[in-house]
N, C-alpha and C positions, 0 to 999 in steps of 0.2 A: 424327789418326793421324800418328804421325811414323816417319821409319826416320833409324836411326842407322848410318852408314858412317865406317868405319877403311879410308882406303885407302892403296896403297901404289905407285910409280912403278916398274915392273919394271928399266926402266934404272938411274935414278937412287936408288933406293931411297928417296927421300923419302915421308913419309908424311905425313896430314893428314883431317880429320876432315870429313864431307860430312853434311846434312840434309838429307830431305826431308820435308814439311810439308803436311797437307790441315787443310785448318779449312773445314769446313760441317757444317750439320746437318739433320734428319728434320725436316718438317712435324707440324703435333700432330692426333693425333685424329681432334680434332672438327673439322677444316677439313677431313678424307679423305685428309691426305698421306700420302705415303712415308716410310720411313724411308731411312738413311743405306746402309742395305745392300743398299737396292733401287737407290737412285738411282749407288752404284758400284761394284757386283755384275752386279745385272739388267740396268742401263741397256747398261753394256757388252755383256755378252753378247747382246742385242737389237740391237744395234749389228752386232756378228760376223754374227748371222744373215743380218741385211735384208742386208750385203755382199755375204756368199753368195747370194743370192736374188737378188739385183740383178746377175751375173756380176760384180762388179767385184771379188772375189779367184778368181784362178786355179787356186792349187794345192789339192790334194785330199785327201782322207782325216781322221786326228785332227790338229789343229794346235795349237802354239803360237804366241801374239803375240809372234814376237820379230824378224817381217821388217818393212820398214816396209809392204810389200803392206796390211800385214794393221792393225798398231798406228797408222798416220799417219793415217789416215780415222778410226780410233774417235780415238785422241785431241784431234782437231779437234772431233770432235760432245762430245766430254766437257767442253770447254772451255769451247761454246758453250753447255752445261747448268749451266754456274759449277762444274766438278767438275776441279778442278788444283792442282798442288803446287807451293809455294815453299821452292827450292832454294838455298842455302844452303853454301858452300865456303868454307874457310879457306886453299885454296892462292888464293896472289899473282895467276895469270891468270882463276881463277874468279871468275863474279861473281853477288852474289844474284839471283836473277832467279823470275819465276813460270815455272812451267814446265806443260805441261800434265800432266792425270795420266795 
């Protein structure tokens, strides 16, 4: 999977081109694995839950991951599952790096 970003500096109006990159894949078959949309789909969402259930996120109702509350703990167990992006910038301070996913 890849995402292709065109960004832009609100000040500076510089712009420059960003990647972000997952490369794994589904187990076959006949070993009984997973595929790729379980392991980062479900995986996650299984992640959100056990949180929930474990109090270790506070806030309530329907959410988005976009606190670190909620995104920094799944993205740690995602990592630890080999499930992360290499990220990729053309601006000067950026630098490639694996990032998790």
């Amino acid at each position: 999977m890849r995402h292709e970003f065109r960004l832009e500096d609100n000040k500076t109006k510089e712009r420059w081109n960003h990647n972000s990159t997952m490369i794994v894949s589904g187990e076959s078959a006949d070993s009984g694995g997973i595929s790729v949309m379980s392991k980062s789909v479900g995986a996650t969402a299984a992640m959100g839950v056990r949180l929930v259930l474990e109090g270790k996120i506070s806030s309530r109702g329907v959410l988005s991951p976009t606190t670190p509350e909620i995104y920094t703990p799944i993205l740690q167990n995602l990592e630890k599952a080999g499930l992360m992006m290499i990220e990729e910038s053309e601006r000067p301070e950026a630098h490639s790096q694996k990032a998790r996913l």
